[in-house]
C-alpha positions as CSV (number, residue, x, y, z in Angstrom):
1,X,49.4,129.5,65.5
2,X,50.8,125.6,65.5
3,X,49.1,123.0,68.5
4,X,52.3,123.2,70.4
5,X,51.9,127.5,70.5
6,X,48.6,126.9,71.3
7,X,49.4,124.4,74.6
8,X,52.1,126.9,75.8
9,X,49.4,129.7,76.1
10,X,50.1,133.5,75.2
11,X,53.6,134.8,75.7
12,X,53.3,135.8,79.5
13,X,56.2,138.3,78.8
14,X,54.4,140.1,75.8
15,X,51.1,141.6,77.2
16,X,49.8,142.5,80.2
17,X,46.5,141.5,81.9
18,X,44.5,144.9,80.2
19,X,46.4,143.7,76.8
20,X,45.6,140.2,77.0
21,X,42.1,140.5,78.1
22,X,41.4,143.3,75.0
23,X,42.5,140.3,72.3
24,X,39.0,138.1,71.8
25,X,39.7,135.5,69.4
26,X,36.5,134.3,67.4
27,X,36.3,130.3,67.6
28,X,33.8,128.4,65.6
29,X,32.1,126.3,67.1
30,X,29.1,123.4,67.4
31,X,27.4,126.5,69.3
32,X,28.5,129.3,66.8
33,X,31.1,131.7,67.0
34,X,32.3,132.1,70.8
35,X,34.9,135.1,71.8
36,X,37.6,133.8,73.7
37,X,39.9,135.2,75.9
38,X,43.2,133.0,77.0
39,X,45.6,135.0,79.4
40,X,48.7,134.0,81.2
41,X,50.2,134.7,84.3
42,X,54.0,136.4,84.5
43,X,54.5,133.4,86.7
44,X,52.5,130.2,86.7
45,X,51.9,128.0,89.2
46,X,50.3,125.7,87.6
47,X,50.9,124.0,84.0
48,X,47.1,123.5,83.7
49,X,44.9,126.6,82.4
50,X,41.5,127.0,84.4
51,X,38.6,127.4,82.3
52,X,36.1,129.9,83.7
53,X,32.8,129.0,82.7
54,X,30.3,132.3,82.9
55,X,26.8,132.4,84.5
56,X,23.6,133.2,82.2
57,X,23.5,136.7,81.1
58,X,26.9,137.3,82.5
59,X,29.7,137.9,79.7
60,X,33.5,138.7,80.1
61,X,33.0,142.7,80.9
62,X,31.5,141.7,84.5
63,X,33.9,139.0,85.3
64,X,37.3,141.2,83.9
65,X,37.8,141.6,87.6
66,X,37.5,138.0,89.1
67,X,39.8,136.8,85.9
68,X,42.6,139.0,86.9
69,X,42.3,138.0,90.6
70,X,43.0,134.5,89.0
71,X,45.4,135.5,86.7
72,X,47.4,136.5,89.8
73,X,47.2,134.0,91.4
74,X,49.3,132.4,89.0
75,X,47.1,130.8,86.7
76,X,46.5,130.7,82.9
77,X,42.7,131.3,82.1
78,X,40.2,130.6,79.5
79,X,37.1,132.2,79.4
80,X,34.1,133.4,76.8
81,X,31.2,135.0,75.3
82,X,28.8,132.5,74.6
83,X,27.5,132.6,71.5
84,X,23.9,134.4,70.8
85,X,23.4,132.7,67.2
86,X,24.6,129.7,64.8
87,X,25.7,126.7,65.2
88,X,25.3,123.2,64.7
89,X,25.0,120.7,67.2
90,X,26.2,117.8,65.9
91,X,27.1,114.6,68.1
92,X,27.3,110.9,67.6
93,X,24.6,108.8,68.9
94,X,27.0,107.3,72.4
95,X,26.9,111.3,72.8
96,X,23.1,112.0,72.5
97,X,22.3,109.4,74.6
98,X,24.2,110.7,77.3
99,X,23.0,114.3,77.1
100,X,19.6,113.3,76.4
101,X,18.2,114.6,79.6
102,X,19.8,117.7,79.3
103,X,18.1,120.6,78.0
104,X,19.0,121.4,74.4
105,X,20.3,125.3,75.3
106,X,22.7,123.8,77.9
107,X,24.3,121.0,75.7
108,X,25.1,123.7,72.7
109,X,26.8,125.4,75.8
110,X,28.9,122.6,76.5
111,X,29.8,121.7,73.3
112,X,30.8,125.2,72.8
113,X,33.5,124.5,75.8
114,X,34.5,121.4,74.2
115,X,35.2,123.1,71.2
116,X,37.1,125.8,72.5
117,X,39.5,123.8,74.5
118,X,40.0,121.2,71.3
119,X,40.7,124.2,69.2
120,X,43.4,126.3,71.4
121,X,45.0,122.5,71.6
122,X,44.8,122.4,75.9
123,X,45.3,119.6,78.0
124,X,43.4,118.9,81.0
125,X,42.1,121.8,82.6
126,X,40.6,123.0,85.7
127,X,37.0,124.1,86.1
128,X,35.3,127.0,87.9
129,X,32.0,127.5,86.9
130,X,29.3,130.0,88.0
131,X,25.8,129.6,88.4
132,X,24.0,127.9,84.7
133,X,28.0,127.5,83.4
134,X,27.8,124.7,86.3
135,X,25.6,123.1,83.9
136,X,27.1,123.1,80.7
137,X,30.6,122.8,82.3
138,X,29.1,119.0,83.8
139,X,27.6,118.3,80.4
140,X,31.0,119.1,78.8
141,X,33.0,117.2,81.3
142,X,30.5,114.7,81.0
143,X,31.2,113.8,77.3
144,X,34.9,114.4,77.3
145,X,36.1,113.6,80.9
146,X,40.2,113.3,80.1
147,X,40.0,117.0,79.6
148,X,38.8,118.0,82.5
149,X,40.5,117.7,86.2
150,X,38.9,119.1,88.9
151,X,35.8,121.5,88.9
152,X,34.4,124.0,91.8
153,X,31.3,125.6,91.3
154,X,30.2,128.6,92.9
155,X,26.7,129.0,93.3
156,X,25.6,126.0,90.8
157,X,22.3,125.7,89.2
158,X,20.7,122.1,89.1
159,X,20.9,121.1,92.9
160,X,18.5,122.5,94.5
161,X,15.5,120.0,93.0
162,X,12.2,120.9,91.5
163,X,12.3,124.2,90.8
164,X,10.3,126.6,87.9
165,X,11.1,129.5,85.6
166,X,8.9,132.2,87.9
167,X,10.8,131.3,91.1
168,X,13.9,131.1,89.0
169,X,13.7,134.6,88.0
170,X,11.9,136.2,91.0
171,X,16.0,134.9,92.6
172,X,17.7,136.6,89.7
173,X,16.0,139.8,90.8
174,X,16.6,139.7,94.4
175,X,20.0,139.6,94.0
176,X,20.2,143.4,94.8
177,X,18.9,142.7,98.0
178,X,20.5,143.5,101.8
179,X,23.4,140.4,102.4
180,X,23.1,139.8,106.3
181,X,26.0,137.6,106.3
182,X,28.5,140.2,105.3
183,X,27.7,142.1,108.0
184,X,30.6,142.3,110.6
185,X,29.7,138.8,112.8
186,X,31.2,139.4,115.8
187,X,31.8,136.7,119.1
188,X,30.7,137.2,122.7
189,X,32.9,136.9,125.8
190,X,30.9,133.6,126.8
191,X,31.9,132.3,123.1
192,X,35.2,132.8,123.6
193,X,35.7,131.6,127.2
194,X,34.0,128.4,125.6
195,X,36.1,128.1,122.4
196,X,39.5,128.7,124.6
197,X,38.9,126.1,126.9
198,X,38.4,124.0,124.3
199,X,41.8,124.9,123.1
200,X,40.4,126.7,120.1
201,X,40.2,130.2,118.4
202,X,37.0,131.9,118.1
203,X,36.9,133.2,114.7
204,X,35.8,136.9,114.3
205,X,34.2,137.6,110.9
206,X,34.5,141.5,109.7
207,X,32.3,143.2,107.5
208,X,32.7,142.3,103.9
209,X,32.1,146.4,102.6
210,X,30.9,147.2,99.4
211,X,34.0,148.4,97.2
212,X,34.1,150.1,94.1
213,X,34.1,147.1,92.3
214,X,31.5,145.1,93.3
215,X,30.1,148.4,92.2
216,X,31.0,148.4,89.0
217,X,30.6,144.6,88.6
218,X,26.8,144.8,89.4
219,X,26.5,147.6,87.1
220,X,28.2,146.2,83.8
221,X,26.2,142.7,85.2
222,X,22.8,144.7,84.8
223,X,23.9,146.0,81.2
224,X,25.4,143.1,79.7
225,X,22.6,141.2,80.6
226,X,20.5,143.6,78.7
227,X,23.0,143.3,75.9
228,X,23.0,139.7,75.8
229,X,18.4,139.2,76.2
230,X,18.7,141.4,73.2
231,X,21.0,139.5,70.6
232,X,18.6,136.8,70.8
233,X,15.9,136.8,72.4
234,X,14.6,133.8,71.6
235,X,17.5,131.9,72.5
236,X,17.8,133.7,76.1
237,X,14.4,132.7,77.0
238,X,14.8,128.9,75.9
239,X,18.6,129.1,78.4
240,X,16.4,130.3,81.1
241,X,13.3,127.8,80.5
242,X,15.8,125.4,80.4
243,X,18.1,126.6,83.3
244,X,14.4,126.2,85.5
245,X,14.1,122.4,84.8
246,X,17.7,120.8,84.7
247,X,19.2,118.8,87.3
248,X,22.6,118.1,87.9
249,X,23.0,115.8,90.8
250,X,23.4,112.3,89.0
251,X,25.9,113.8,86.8
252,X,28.6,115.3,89.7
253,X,27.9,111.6,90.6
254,X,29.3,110.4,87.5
255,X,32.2,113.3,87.0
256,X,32.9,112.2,90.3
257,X,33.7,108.0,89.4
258,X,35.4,109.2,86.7
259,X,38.1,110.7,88.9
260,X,37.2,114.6,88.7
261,X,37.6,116.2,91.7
262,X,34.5,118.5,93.0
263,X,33.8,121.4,95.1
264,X,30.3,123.2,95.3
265,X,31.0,126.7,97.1
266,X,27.1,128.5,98.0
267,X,26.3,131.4,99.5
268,X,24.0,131.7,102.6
269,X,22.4,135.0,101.5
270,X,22.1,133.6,97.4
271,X,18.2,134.0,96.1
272,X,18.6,132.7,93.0
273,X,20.0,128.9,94.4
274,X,19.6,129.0,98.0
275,X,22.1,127.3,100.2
276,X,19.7,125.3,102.4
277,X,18.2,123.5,100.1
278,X,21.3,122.3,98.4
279,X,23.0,121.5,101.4
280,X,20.0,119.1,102.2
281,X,19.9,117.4,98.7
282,X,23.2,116.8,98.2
283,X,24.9,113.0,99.1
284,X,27.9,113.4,101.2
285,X,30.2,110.9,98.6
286,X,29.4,113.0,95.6
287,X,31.6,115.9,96.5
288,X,34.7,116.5,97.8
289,X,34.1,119.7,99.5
290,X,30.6,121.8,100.6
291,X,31.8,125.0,101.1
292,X,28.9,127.8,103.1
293,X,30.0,131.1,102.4
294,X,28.7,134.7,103.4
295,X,27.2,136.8,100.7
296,X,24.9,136.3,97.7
297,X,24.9,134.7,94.6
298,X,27.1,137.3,92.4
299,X,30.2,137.1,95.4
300,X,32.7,135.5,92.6
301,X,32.6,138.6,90.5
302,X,32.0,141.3,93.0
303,X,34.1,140.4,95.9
304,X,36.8,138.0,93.8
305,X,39.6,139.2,96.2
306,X,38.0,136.5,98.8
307,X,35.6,134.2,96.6
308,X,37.9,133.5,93.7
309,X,41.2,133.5,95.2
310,X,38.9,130.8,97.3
311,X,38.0,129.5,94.5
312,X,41.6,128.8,93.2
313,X,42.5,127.4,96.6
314,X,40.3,125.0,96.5
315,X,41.3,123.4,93.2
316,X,44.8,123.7,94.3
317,X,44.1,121.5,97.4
318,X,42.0,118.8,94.8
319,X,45.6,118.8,92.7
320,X,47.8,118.2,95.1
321,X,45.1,115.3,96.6
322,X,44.7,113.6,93.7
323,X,41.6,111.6,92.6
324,X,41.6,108.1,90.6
325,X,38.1,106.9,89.0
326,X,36.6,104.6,91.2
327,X,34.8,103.2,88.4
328,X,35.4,101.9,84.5
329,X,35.4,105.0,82.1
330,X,33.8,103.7,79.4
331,X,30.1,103.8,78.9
332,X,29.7,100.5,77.5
């Protein structure tokens, strides 16, 4: 495939979503050898693809159904297994001293992004990251930052402040746990007297039901997991160790000079990064959007009717917006 295939995407009249989606293509990478899917829309709305950047554990089985949601709406996609073994990490000393904070696990993550959007020969792209890929989706932006747009992340790690790997993982397992907030909310009469004579709406909020795919989603979540903890154990441990310390809030500062656009979207019932907390920490000029949503932490894949079609909105509003760096872009 020449550079100039490799911009235009797959042929959008060829293949289908299922066709598209079946195709992994094995990239090498500083990280080892990633699967890659790259998908087109029959229409595109946009002539920049969105790279989807997994949560830990999570691989493209559990996300199949968010990725066509975005796929529909008109967007070209890139999205991965991350590798369980290899690779070389190899960066130039301007490069280790920015990631040098950044925990080892997370910066052979990023560079594995890098490297897949260098290879299929992409331009800038949009970001929406999930969970840890909020991590090494900021690292990656962080050492190449003309590739990269505007990022939302749903449910970020690194933003809620001190935090350890036995807290970390007691979250992870009370994801299964009762969502209040998508519960029908409705409004009472004195509400809505109050709300029309102040010329407004009351909004009415109805229950966000359990379908047959967030079904399925949390099921192929739970087994891929698995799947993924056993290719390399060792590896898996030092992600999450890793996932427990790292912080992200100086660098959506610095993403955010250099002109990226950023939207954090959290969920008020999430265990695993609670919504509070981050909402507390983080500075009002460092984003350009705090979204509080209802649901927990896995929303984006279970529910991606409303979470990544929101998801997509929002990156559409930072495009047509438009950002500039409000600083130099060099690191001298």
């Amino acid at each position: 495939m020449s550079i100039e295939q490799a911009r235009q995407g797959p042929n959008k009249q060829e293949n289908s979503f299922k066709e598209q989606f079946a195709k992994l293509e094995t990239i090498e990478t500083a990280g080892g050898t990633a699967e890659v899917v790259d998908i087109a829309p029959a229409q595109s709305k946009d002539e920049g693809p969105v790279l989807f950047a997994p949560a830990w554990a999570c691989t493209l089985p559990v996300y199949k159904p968010a990725l066509e949601t975005l796929v529909n709406e008109g967007r070209r996609v890139l999205s991965l297994n991350h590798p369980r073994r290899g690779g070389e990490m190899k960066l130039t000393y301007a490069e280790k001293e920015l990631v040098k904070e950044y925990p080892n696990e997370e910066v052979r993550k990023a560079l594995t992004l890098r490297d897949i959007l260098n290879k299929k020969g992409v331009g800038k792209v949009d970001v929406i990251a999930h969970s840890e890929g909020a991590v090494n989706a900021a690292i990656a932006a962080l050492l190449n930052p003309e590739k990269f747009r505007n990022i939302v992340f749903f449910g970020p790690a690194g933003l809620i402040g001190g935090d350890n790997a036995i807290r970390l993982f007691k979250g992870f397992a009370a994801q299964g746990n009762p969502k209040p907030s998508l519960k029908e909310i409705p409004v009472g009469e004195q509400q809505k007297k109050a709300t029309q004579a102040e010329g407004r709406t009351a909004i009415e909020y109805p229950e966000i039901p359990t379908t047959e795919t967030a079904k399925q989603v949390g099921a192929t979540a739970g087994r891929e997991a698995l799947k993924y903890m056993g290719q390399n154990p060792f590896r898996a441990i030092k992600e999450g160790w890793g996932l427990s310390k790292v912080q992200i809030d100086s660098l959506i500062d610095k993403l955010h000079e250099r002109g990226i656009g950023i939207v954090v979207i959290s969920a008020v019932d999430d265990p695993v990064f609670p919504t509070k907390t981050m909402a507390e920490r983080l500075k009002k000029g460092s984003l350009d959007g705090f979204l509080s949503v209802r649901g927990g932490h896995g929303q984006i894949g279970e529910h991606p009717e409303h979470y990544m079609a929101m998801a997509n909105q929002m990156l559409e509003k930072l495009r047509d917006r438009g950002r500039q760096p409000t600083i130099n872009t060099s690191d001298e």
